[in-house]
C-alpha positions as CSV (number, residue, x, y, z in Angstrom):
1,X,-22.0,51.9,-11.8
2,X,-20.4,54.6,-13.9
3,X,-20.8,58.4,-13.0
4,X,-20.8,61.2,-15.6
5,X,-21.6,64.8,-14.3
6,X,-22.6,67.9,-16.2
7,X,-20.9,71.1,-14.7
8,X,-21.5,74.6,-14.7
9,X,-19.0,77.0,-14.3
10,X,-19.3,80.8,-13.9
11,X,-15.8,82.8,-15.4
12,X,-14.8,85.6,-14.0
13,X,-16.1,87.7,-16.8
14,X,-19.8,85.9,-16.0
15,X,-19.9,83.6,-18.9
16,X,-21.3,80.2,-18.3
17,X,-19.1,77.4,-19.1
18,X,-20.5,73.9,-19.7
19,X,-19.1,70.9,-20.0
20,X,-19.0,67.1,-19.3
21,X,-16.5,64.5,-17.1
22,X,-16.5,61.4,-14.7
23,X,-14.5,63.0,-12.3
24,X,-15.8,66.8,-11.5
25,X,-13.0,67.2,-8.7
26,X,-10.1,66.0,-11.9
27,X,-11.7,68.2,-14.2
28,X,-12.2,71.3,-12.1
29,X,-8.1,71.1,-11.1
30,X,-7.4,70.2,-14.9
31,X,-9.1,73.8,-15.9
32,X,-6.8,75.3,-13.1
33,X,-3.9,74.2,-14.8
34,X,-4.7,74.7,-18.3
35,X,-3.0,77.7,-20.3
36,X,-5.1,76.9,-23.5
37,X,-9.4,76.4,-24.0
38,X,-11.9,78.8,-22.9
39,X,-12.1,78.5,-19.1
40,X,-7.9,79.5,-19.4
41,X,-8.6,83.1,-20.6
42,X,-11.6,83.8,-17.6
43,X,-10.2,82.4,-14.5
44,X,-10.7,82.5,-11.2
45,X,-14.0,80.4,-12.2
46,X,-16.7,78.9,-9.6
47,X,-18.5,75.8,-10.0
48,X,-22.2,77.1,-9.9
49,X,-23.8,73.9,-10.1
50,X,-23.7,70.0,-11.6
51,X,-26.3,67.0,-12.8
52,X,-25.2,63.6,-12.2
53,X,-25.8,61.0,-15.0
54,X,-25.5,57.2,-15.0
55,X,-25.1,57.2,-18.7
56,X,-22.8,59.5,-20.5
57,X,-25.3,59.0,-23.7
58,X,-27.6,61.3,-21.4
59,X,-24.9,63.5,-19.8
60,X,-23.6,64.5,-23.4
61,X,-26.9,65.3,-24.3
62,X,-28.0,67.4,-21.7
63,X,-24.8,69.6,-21.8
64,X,-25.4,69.9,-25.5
65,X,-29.1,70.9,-24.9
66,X,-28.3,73.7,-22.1
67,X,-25.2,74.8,-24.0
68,X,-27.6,76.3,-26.6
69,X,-29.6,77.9,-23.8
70,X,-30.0,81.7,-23.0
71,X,-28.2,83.1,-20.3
72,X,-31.6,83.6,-18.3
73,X,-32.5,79.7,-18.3
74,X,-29.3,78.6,-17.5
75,X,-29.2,81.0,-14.5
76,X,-32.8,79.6,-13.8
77,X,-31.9,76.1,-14.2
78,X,-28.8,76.8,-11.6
79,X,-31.2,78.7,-8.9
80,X,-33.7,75.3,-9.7
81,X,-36.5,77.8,-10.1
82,X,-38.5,75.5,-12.3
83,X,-41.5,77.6,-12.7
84,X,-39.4,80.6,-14.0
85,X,-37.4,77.8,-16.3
86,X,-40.7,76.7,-17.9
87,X,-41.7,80.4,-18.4
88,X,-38.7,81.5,-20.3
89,X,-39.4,78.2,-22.4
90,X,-43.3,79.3,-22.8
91,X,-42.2,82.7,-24.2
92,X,-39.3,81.2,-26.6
93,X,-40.1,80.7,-30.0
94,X,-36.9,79.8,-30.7
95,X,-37.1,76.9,-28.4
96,X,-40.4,76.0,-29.7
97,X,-39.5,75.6,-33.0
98,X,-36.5,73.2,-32.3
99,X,-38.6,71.1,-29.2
100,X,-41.0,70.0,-31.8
């Protein structure tokens, strides 16, 4: 069965970056090495946290959905603190607008 993870990383300058692989140990030694993209410019960077997928349909999708996130639910989604997660969603009309 295939594996696909979405990552989060925190960059030295405290950005979130998201993103997608197969291989989180590859990908994490690939952004090391890389002298180009946006992880490059903010190292040292931390993995914070990653979702494991079965499909990579569904792992492209959900690192497309929390890419458009605020900084607040993507801190929430890392801690898992679901009810603070569904607040910041309550009080987004942003979010409601585009979830319907």
């Amino acid at each position: 069965m295939n594996q696909y993870f979405v990552y989060i990383l925190l960059c030295s300058d405290n950005s979130f970056y998201i993103g997608v692989t197969n291989n989180i140990d590859r990908r994490l030694y690939e952004h090391s090495l890389n002298s180009v993209g946006y992880v490059s410019k903010r190292k040292p960077f931390k993995l914070l946290k990653s979702f494991e997928f079965n499909s990579i349909t569904n792992a492209i999708d959900f690192e497309k959905q929390i890419k458009r996130w605020s900084s607040a639910k993507k801190k929430a989604l890392i801690k898992e603190d679901w009810d603070r997660l569904s607040q910041l969603f309550e009080n987004s009309w942003f979010d409601k607008l585009t979830m319907t």
